[in-house]
N, C-alpha and C positions, 0 to 999 in steps of 0.2 A: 860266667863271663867268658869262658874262654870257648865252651860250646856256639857261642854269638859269635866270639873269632873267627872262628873254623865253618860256620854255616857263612858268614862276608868273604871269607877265601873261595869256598866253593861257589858263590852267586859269582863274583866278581871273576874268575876264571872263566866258569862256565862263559861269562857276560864274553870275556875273551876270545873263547873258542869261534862265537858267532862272525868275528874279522874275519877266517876262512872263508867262511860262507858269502861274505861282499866283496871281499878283498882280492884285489890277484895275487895271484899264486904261479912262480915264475915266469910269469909274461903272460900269465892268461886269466880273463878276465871269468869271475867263478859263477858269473848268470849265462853266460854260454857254455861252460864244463860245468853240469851241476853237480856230476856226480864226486869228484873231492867236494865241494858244497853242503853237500847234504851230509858226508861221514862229521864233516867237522859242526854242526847244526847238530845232529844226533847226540854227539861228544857233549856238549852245549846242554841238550834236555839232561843227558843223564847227570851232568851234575849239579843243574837244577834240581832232580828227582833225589838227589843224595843231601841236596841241603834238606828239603821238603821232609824227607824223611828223620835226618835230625832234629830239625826242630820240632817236629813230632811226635821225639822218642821210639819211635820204630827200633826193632830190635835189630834189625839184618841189615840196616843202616850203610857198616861195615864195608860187605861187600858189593855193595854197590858204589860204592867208592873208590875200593879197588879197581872196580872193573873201569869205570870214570877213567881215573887214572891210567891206566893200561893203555886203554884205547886213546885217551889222551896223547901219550907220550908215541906212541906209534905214529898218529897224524902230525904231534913235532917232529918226528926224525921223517917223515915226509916231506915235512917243509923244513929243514934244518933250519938255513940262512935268516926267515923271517922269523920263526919260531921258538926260538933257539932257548930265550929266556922262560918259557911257559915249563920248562922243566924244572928249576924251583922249587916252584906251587905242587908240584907232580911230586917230590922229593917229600916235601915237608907232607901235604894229605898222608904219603903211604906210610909214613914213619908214624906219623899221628894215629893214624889206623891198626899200623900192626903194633902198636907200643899197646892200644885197647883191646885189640885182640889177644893178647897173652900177659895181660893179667887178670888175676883170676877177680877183683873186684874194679868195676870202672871207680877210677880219681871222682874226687869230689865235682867235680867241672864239668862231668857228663852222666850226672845223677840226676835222676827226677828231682 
């Protein structure tokens, strides 16, 4: 149940990230600057690729999450002002993540 939670966090953020990509971003509009565009579109697949990967039990799952997240939170402190709430979802993945990384058996919830 709770690996279903966490695979709707990651679509539904990712689903987030894509706002960058249409969205203005301090007064400019992001189909003529594509290049912030496209980092936050990128941000976008990877944590589509990190649901994708959970829910198909993939092992390294993990760090691609990580890294999701990482580069997540950097494109927020880029856009602080509008983005400001996406760090959150940023908080709760990597706590989730590194709570499954250092134990030594995954919880019942992210078991085959």
């Amino acid at each position: 149940m709770l690996r279903y939670l966490l695979f709707a966090l990651l679509l539904l953020h990712g689903a987030f990230h894509l706002a960058g990509f249409f969205a203005p971003v301090a007064g400019r509009v992001m189909a003529i600057d594509r290049a912030p565009g496209i980092y936050w579109a990128a941000c976008s697949a990877l944590f589509g690729l990190t649901a994708l990967l959970l829910i198909l039990h993939e092992k390294h799952w993990t760090w691609v999450a990580l890294l999701a997240a990482l580069t997540s939170q950097v494109l927020i402190a880029s856009a602080w002002e509008q983005a400001r709430f996406g760090t959150v979802p940023n908080i709760v993945i990597v706590l989730v993540v590194l709570a499954l990384l250092f134990v030594k058996e995954a919880p019942v919830m992210f078991r085959d």
